[in-house]
N, C-alpha and C positions, 0 to 999 in steps of 0.2 A: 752423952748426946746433948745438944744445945739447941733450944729451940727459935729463930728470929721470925719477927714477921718481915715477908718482904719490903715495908717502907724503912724499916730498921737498916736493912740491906743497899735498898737503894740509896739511901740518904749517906750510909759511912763509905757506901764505893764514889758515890759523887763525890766528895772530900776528898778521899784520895788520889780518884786521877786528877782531881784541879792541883791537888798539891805537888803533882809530878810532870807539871807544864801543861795539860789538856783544857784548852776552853770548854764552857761550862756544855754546850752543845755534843762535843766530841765526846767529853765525860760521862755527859747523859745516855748517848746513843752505846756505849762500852755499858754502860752500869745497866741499863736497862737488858740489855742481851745477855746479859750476866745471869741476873734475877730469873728473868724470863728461864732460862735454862732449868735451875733449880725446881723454877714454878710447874715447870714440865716434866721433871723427876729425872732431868739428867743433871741429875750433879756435876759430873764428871765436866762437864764444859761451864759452870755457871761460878757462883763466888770464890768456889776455891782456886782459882786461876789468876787471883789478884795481888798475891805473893809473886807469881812468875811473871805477869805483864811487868807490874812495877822494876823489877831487876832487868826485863828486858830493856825496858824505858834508861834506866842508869847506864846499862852497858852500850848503849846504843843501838839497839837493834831495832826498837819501835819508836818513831818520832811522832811525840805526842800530840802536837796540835798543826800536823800536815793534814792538809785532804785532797781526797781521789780527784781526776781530772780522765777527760778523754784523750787522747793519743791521736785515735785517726776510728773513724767511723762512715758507715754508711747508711742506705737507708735501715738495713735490716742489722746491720753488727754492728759494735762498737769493738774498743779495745781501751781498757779502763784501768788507769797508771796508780795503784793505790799509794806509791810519795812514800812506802815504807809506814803510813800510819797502823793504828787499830784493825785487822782484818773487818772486823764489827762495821768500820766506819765504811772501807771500802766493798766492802758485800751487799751491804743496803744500799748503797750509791748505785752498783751494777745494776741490783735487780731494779729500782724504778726505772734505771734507763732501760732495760731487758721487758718492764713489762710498757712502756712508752711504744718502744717501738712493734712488737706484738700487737697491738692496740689499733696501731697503725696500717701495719702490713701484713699482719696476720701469724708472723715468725720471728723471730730474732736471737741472734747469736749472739752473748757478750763476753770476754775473754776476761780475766785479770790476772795484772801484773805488776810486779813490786808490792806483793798482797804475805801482810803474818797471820797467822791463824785465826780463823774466821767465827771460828765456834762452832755454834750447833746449827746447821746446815739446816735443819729443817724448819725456821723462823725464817728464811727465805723464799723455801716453797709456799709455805704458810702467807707470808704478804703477797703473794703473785697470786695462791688460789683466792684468796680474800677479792683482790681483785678481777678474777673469772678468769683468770691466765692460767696453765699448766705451766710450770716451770721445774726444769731436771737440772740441777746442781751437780759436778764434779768438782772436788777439791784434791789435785793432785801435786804431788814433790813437796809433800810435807815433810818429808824423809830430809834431807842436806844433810847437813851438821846431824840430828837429831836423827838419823833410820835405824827405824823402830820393828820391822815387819820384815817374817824370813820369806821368799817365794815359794811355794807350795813344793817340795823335794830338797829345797836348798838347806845349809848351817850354818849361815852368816846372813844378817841384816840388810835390806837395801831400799824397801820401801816406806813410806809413814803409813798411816791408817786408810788413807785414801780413801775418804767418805763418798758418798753419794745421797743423795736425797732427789724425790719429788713431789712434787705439790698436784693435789686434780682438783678443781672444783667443784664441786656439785650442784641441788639445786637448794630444798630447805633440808635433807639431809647435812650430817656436818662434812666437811672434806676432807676427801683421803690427803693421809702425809705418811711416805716412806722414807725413813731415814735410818741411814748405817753407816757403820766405817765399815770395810772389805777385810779388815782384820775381826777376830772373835773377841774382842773386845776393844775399845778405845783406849789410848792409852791413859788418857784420865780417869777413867773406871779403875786402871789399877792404883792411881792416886787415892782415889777414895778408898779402895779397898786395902792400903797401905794406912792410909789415916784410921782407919774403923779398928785395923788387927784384925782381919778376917782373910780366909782362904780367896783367890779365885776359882773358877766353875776349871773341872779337867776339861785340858785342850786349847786356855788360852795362849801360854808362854810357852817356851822353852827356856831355859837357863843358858848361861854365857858359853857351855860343850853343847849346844842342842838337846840336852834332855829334858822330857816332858815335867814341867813343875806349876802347882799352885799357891809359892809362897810368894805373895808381891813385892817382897826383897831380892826376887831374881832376877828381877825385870831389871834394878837398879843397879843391880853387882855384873851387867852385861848380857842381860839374856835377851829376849826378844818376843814378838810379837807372833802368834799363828795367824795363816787365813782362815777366815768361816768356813765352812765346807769344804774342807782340803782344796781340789781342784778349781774350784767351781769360784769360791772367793781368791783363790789369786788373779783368775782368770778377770775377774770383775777388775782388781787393783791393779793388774795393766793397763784395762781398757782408762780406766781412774788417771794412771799416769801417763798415758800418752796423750789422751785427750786435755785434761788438768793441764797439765805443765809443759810439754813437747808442743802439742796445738796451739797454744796461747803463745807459745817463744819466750815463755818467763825465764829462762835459763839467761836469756840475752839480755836481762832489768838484772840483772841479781844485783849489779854493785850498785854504791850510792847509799851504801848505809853500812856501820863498820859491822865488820864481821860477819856480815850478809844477815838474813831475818831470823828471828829464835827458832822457828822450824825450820829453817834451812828454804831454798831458793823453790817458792811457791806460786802455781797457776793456778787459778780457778774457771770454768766454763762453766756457763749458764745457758739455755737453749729452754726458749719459749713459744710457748704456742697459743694462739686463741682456738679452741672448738668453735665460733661461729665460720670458720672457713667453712667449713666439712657440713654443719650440720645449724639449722635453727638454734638459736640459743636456749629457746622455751624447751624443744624437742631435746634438746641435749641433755638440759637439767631433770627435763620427768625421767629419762633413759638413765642418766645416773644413781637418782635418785631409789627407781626400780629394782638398780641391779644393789645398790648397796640393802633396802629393805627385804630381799631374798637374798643376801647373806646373812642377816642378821636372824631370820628365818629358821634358819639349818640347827634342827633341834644337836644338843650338848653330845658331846660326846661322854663317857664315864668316867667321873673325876673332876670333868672339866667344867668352869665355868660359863661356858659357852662361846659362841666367834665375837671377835671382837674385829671392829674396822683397822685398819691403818693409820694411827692417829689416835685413835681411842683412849687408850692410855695415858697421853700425854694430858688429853681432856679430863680424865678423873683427874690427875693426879693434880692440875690445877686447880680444881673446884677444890680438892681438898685441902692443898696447902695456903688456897687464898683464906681459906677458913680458918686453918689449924695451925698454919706457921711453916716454918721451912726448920726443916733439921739438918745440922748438921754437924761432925767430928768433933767434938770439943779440939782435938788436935787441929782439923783447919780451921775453928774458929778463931783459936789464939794463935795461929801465925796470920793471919788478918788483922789481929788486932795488933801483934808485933807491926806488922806492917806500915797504920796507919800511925802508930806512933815514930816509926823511923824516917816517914816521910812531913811529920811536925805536927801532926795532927793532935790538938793538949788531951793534957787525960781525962777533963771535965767533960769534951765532947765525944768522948767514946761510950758508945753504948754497953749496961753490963750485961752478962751473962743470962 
C-alpha cells in the first residue's frame, strides 16, 4: 500500500491532463473530482481512473479541452451538450445551471448529452445541497460499448451501473447525500479490488456462464455485474436508464466523437428543487435538522456502531484522509506513474513512493 497526500495527487493529475491537451482550468476541475473521490473513500471513481481517462483522450473518445454549452432551454430545463469533454466538466456545468434555475423558479430539469463518465455523482448532490437546493442525479446508458450489468433474471449484460444520487440540505446539521450505482457494486470497486488481490462481497458478479463468483478476474474474462437487491435494484436501473439516457435523447448526440464515449452513448438527468416553495426556509431547516437529531438518537443496535446519516461516511473518511493521506494499490499507483511518464511528464517531476 502507498500512502499520498492529496496535494501530491492533485498536483501530478494536473500535469497529466495539461499534458494530454486540457487547459489548466479543465485539468483542474477533472483532477480535483478525482481527489475529492478518494478523499471521500470512494476509490473506485477517484485517482485510479487516470490510466483509463488518458487512453481515452488518445483513442478519441474524450476531447480534452471541449466544454459544455446549452442546446435549447427554458425557464425551468435546459438541455446541456457536454462536446464529448470530461464528464467532470460537463456535470458541474449542469448542476450550476440546475441549481440557477431552481433558485429561480423553484424547479428545474437539466438533461445531458454527449456526456463520458461523470464520476461520483454524489459531489453534485453535495454542491446543490451546499447551495440549499435538493438535487436527484440519474446517470443512465453507461452501458454502450462497455455493458456491464445483467437485469435481475437475465444471463447476458445490458446495462452499466446506473447510478443515482441525491442531495437534501439541512439546517446546522450536516446534509444528507445518497449515493449508489443500482448494481452491487460499482464497477470501479472491482478495479480496486482487482488492484488490492482481494475477493469481492458474495453476490456482486456473475462470471462470463452466469455463475455466481468473487474473483474480480471474472468481471474481466466476461462476466458481469448483479443488481443490489435482486429485484428491487434492477427495478431502480430501468427507471436509471430510461430517465438518464431515453429522457434526455442522448442516444440521438452519440456521434461526433470516434467510436462514440468510453462508456458507451451516455445521458444524465438532474431534477432540482428548492424547499422554500413548500415551506419557510427557517422552518424547513429546524424540521430537518430535528428529524436528522432523532435519528442519530436511536440507541445501537448489538454489534453495531450505531446510525449513521447518509453522508456520514463520506465526512469521516475525509477528516481522516485530509489528516492521514490517501492510500492507495501500489499496483494503481505505478500505473499512474507509468502514466504520467508516457504522457512526458520527466522523471525529476514525479513524486516518490
Amino acid at each position: 500500500m502507498v500512502v499520498q497526500s492529496p496535494n501530491t495527487l492533485v498536483e501530478l493529475s494536473q500535469k497529466i491532463f495539461e499534458a494530454v491537451g486540457s487547459p489548466p482550468d479543465i485539468a483542474r476541475r477533472v483532477t480535483t473530482a478525482l481527489v475529492d473521490a478518494n478523499l471521500c473513500g470512494h476509490d473506485s471513481h477517484g485517482v485510479i481512473r487516470i490510466p483509463t481517462y488518458v487512453d481515452a483522450v488518445r483513442e478519441g473518445h474524450v476531447v480534452p479541452d471541449a466544454r459544455p454549452s446549452i442546446i435549447r432551454q427554458t425557464a425551468v430545463t435546459a438541455l446541456v451538450d457536454g462536446h464529448w469533454t470530461f464528464g467532470q466538466v460537463s456535470a458541474a456545468y449542469a448542476t450550476e445551471v440546475a441549481i440557477e434555475k431552481a433558485k429561480q423558479s423553484g424547479v428545474s430539469m437539466v438533461g445531458i448529452v454527449r456526456c463520458n463518465h461523470i464520476g461520483r455523482l454524489g459531489e453534485y448532490a453535495t454542491m446543490a445541497s451546499d447551495a440549499g437546493i435538493v438535487l436527484m442525479v440519474m446517470a443512465g446508458g453507461f452501458g454502450g460499448r462497455g455493458v456491464s450489468a445483467v437485469p435481475y433474471g437475465g444471463s447476458k449484460p445490458l446495462f452499466g451501473t446506473n447510478p443515482i444520487a441525491v442531495g437534501i440540505p439541512a439546517g446546522v446539521q450536516p446534509d444528507i447525500l445518497v449515493d449508489f450505482a443500482t448494481t452491487a457494486v460499482a464497477a470501479g470497486k472491482i478495479e480496486v479490488a482487482r488492484a488490492k488481490k482481494v475477493p469481492l462481497p458474495p453476490g456482486s458478479i456473475v462470471d462470463r456462464e452466469g455463475r455466481p463468483t468473487t474473483d474480480p478476474e471474472d468481471y474481466y474474462r466476461g462476466g458481469a455485474l448483479l443488481p443490489f437487491g435482486g429485484h428491487k435494484g434492477y427495478a431502480l436501473s430501468v427507471m436509471v436508464e430510461l430517465l438518464g439516457r431515453v429522457m434526455t435523447g442522448a442516444d440521438s448526440y452519440a456521434e461526433g466523437v470516434r467510436g462514440g464515449p468510453v462508456y458507451g452513448h451516455s445521458g444524465t438527468l438532474m431534477l432540482a428543487m428548492d424547499p422554500s416553495v413548500f415551506v419557510d426556509p427557517e422552518r424547513y431547516a429546524a424540521t430537518a435538522d430535528e428529524t436528522l437529531v432523532r435519528l442519530k438518537a436511536v440507541p445501537a443496535a448489538p454489534g453495531s456502531a450505531g446510525v449513521m446519516i447518509p453522508g456520514e461516511p463520506e465526512a469521516r473518511s475525509r477528516a481522516e484522509r485530509l489528516t492521514n493521506g490517501i492510500p492507495l494499490a501500489e499496483e494503481t499507483w505505478e500505473r499512474i506513474l507509468a502514466t504520467a511518464r508516457a504522457v512526458g511528464i520527466p522523471e525529476a517531476e514525479l513524486p516518490s513512493a
